[in-house]
C-alpha positions as CSV (number, residue, x, y, z in Angstrom):
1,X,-17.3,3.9,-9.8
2,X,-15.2,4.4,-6.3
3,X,-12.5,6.3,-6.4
4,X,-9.6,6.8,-3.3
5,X,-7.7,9.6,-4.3
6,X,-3.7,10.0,-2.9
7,X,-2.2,12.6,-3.9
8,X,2.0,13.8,-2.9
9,X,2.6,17.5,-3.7
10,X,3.2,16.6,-7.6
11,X,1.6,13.5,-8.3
12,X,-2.2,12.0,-8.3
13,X,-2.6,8.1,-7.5
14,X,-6.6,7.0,-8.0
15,X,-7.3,3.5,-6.5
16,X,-10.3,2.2,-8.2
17,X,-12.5,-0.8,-9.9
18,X,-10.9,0.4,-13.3
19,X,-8.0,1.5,-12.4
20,X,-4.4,-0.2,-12.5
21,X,-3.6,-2.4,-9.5
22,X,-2.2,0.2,-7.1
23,X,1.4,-1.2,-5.7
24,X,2.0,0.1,-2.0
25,X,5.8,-0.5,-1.3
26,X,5.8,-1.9,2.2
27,X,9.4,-1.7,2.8
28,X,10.1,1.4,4.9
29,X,9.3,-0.3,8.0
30,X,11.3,-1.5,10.7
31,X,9.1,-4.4,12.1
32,X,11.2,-7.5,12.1
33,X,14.5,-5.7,10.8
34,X,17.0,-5.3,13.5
35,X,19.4,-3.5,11.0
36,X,17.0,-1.1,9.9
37,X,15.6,-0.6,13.5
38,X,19.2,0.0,15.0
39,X,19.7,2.7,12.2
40,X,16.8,4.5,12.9
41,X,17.4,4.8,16.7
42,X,20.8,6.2,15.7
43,X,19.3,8.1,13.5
44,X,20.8,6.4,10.3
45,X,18.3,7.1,7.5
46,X,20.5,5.3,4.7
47,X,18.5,2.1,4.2
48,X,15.3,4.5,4.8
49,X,16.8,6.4,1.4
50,X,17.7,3.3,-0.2
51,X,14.1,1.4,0.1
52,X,12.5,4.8,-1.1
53,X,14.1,4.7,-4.4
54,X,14.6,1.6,-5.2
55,X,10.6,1.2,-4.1
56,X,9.5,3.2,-6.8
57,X,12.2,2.4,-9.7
58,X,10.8,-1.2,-9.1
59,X,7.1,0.3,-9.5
60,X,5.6,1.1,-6.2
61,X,2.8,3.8,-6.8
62,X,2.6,4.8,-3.3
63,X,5.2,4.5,0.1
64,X,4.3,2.9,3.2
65,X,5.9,4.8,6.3
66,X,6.3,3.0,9.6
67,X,8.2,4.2,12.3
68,X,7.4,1.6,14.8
69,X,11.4,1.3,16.3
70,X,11.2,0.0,20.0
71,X,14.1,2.4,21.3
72,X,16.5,0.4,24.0
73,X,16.8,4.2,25.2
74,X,13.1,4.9,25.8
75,X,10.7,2.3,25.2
76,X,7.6,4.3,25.0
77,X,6.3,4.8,21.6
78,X,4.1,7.6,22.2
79,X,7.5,9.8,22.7
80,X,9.6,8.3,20.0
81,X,7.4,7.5,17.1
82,X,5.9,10.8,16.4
83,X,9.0,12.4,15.8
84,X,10.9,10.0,14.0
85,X,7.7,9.5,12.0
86,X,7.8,13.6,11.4
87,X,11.5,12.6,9.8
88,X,11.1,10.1,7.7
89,X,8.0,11.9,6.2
90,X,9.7,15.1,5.0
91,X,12.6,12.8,4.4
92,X,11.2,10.6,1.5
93,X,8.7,13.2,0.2
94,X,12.2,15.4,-0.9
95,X,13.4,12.0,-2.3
96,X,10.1,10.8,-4.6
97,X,7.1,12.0,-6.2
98,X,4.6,9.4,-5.2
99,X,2.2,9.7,-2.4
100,X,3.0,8.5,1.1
101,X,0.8,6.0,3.4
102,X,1.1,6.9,7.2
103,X,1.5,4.0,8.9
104,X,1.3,3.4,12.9
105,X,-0.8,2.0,15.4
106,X,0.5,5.4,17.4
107,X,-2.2,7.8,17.1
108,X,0.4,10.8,17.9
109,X,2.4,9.2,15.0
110,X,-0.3,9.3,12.6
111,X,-1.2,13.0,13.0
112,X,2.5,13.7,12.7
113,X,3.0,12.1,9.8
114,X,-0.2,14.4,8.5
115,X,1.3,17.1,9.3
116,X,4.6,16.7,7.6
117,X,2.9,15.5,4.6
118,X,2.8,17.1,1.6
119,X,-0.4,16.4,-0.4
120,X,-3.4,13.7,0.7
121,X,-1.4,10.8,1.9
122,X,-3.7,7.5,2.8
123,X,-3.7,6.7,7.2
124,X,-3.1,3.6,7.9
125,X,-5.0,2.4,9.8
126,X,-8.0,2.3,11.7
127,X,-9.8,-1.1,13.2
128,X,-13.1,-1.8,14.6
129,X,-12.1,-1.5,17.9
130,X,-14.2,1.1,19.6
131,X,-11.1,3.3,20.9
132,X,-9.2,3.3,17.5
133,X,-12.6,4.5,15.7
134,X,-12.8,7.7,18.2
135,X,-9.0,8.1,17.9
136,X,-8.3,7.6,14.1
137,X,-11.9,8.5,12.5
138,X,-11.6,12.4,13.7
139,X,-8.1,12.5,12.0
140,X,-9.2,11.1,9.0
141,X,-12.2,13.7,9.1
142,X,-10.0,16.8,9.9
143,X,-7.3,16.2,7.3
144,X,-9.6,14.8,5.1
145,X,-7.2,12.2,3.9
146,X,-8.5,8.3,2.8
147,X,-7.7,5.3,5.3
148,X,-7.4,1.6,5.3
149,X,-10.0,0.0,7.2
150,X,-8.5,-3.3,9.3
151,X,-11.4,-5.8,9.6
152,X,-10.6,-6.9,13.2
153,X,-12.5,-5.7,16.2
154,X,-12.2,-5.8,20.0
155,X,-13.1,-9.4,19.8
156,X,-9.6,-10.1,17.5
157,X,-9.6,-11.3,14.1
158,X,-11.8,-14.2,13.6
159,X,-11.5,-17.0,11.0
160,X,-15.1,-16.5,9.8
161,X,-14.9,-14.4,6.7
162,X,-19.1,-12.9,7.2
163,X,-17.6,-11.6,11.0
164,X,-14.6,-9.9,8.8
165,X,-17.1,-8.6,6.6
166,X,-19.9,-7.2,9.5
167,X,-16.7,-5.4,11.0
168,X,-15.4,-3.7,8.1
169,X,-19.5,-2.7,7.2
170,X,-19.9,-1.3,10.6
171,X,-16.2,0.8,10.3
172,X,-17.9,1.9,7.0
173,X,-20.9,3.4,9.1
174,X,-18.9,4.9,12.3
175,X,-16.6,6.2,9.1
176,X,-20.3,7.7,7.6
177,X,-21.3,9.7,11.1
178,X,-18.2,11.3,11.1
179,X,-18.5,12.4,7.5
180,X,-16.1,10.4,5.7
181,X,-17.2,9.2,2.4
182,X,-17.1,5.3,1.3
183,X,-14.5,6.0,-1.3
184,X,-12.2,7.3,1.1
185,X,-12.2,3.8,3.1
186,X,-9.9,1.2,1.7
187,X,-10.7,-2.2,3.5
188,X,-7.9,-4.7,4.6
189,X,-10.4,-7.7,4.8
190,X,-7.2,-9.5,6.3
191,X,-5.4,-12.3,4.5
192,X,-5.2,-15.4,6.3
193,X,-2.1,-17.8,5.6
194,X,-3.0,-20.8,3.4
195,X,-0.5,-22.9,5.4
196,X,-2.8,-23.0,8.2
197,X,-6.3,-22.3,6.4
198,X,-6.4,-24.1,3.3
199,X,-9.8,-21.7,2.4
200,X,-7.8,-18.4,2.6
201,X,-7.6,-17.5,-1.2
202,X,-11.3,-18.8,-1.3
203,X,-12.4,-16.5,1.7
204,X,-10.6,-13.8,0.3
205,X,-11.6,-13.4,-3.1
206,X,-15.0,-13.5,-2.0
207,X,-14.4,-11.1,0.8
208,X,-13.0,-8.8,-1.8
209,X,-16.1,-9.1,-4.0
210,X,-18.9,-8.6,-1.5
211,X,-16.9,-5.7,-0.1
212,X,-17.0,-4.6,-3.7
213,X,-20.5,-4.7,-4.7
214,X,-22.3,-4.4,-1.3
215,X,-20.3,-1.7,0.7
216,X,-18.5,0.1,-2.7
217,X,-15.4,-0.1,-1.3
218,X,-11.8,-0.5,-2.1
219,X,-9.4,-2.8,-0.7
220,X,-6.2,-3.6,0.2
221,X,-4.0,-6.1,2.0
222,X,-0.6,-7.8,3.3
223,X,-0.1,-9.8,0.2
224,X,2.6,-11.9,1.4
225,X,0.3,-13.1,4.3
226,X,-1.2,-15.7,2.0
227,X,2.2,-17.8,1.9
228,X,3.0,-17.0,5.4
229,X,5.4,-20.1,6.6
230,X,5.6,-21.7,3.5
231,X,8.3,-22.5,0.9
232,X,8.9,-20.8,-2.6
233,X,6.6,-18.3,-0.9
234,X,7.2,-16.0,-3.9
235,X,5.5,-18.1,-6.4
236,X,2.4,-19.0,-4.0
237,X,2.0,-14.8,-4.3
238,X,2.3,-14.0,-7.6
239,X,-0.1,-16.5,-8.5
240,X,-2.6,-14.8,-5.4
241,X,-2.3,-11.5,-6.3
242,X,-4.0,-11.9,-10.4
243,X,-6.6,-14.0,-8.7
244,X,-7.1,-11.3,-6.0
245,X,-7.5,-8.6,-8.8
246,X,-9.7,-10.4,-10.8
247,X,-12.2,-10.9,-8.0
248,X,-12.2,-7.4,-7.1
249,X,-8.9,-6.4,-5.1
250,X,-8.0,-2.8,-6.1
251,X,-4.4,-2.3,-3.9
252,X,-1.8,-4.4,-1.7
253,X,0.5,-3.7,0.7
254,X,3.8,-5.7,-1.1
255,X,7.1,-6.0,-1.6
256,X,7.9,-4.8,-5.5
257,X,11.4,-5.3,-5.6
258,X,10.2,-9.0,-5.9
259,X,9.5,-8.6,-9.7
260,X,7.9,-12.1,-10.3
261,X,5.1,-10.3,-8.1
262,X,5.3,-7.3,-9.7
263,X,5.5,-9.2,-13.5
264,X,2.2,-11.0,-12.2
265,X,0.4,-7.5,-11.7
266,X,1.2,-5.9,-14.5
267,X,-0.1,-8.7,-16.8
268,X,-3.2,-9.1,-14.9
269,X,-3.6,-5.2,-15.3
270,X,-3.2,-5.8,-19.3
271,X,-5.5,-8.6,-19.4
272,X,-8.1,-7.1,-17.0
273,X,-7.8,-4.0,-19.8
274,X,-5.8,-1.3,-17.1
275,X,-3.2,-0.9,-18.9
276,X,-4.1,0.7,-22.2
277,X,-2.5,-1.0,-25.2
278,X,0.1,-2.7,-22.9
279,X,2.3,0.2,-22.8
280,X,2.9,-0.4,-19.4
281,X,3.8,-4.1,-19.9
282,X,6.3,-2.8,-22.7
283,X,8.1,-0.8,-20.9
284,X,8.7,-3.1,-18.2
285,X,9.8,-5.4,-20.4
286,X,12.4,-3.4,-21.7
287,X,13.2,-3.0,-18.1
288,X,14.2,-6.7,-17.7
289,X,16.3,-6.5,-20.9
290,X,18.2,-3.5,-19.9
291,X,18.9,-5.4,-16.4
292,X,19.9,-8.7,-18.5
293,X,22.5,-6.5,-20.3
294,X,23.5,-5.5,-16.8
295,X,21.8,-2.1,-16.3
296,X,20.7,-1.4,-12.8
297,X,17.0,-1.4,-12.0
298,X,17.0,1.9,-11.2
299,X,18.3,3.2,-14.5
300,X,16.9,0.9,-16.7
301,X,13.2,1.9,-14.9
302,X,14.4,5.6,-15.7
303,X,15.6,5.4,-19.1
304,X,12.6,3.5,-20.2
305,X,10.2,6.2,-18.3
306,X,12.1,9.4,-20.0
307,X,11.7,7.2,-23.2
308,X,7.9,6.8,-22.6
309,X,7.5,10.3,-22.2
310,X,9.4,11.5,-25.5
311,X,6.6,9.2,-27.5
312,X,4.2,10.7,-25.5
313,X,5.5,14.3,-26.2
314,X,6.3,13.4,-29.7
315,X,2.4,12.5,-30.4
316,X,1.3,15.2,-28.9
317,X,3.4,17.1,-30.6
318,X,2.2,16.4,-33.9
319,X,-1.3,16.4,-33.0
């Protein structure tokens, strides 16, 4: 079975057919947040602490890191980005245990984040446009790290799911000529918004499967993408994102401090058999009863993990 392994100086994530749904928080970017944006040119890294934490009490597995702040001082981001990347990097990896994602379209942004990370963080990302491939794939090769593969090319990103498909096969074999394995490319076969595409869960779930069983392959995506422009948009994705792991989907780039999304993926990781005994789904759900009593998420995710950990001890223990 394919397995992408990220790894953070202490801690191991495995994305994988049988492995739990792997939850990249996708908050540490500053792409459509002026606040966050501001405080990063000032270099304010509160909210940047913040979003880490609260990220991975809410159950993110792995931290999305995106730098992308158009400075009103210097608008190039070929001198801004790799530095500030550089930042945040050591910066959350002093503040959590899980593994990083680098994320930046910045190709000098992308090697500095791989070289302030600790461990085998995931790239992202790398297209099928021919000047990403020779910029990104030699990274990917030399710190041997995993990447997400973007199925859009130099023609854009077209509608027909087979073109999305041909693209990510052919980043697969550029990826295979450089030396980097198929379980260390984790294709984004893009979401497109049902609003304007009423086939977009349809395309997608079969995208996901042929990616699955004829290129071996993991995958990823923007989850909210699929209720782009539409109302109650939370609802539309927590019913996409079961129905995206049942047909195959082994990651998502998402939001978890949105715990009806997060409730969806841990029941479809019980019922899809990832989640061994529901142990998981048990603590969680001691979670939301600590939080109902007026715990904070934080502590209530904490107490409940130091709790899992004493049974765990305590078997072994007796063994």
């Amino acid at each position: 079975m394919t397995r992408t392994v990220i790894e953070s100086k202490t801690k191991t994530v495995v994305i994988g057919f049988d492995e739990p749904f792997c939850v990249i928080g996708e908050r540490i970017n500053p792409t459509g947040r002026k606040k966050l944006a501001a405080e990063l040119e000032a270099g304010n890294f509160a909210t940047v602490e913040k979003d880490a934490l609260e990220q991975v009490a809410c159950g993110a597995m792995v931290l999305d890191i995106n730098a992308g702040v158009v400075y009103n001082s210097n608008p190039n981001p070929n001198e801004t980005e790799p530095p500030l990347m550089t930042s945040m990097v050591r910066l959350v990896q002093g503040l959590v245990d899980v593994p990083l994602c680098i994320d930046s379209s910045v190709p000098g942004a992308l090697k500095a984040g791989l070289e302030a990370a600790e461990g085998r963080p995931l790239l992202n990302s790398v297209t099928g446009e021919e000047d990403r491939l020779e910029l990104v794939l030699p990274l990917v090769k030399k710190y041997n790290v995993p990447v997400v593969a973007i199925s859009n090319d130099d023609t854009g990103i077209s509608e027909d799911p087979n073109v999305r498909f041909e693209v990510a096969r052919k980043i697969v074999q550029r990826a295979a000529d450089f030396g980097i394995p198929a379980h260390d490319i984790v294709v984004d076969p893009l979401v497109m918004p049902i609003g304007a595409m009423a086939t977009a869960g349809q395309q997608v779930f079969a995208l996901v499967k042929r990616l699955r069983e004829e290129l071996g392959v993991n995958t990823t995506c923007g989850a909210s993408n699929i209720s782009f422009g539409l109302p109650n948009r939370h609802g539309i994705n927590a019913a996409f994102l079961p129905m995206a792991i049942s047909a195959g989907m082994t990651s998502a780039i998402m939001n978890p401090v949105r715990q009806v999304e997060m409730e969806a993926i841990r029941a479809a990781n019980m019922l899809m058999n990832h989640d061994a005994n529901g142990g998981e789904w048990i603590r969680f759900s001691k979670v939301l009863e600590a939080v109902e009593g007026g715990m904070s998420f934080a502590e209530a995710s904490a107490s409940a993990s130091q709790a899992a950990s004493g049974r765990r001890g305590g078997r072994r223990a007796r063994a």
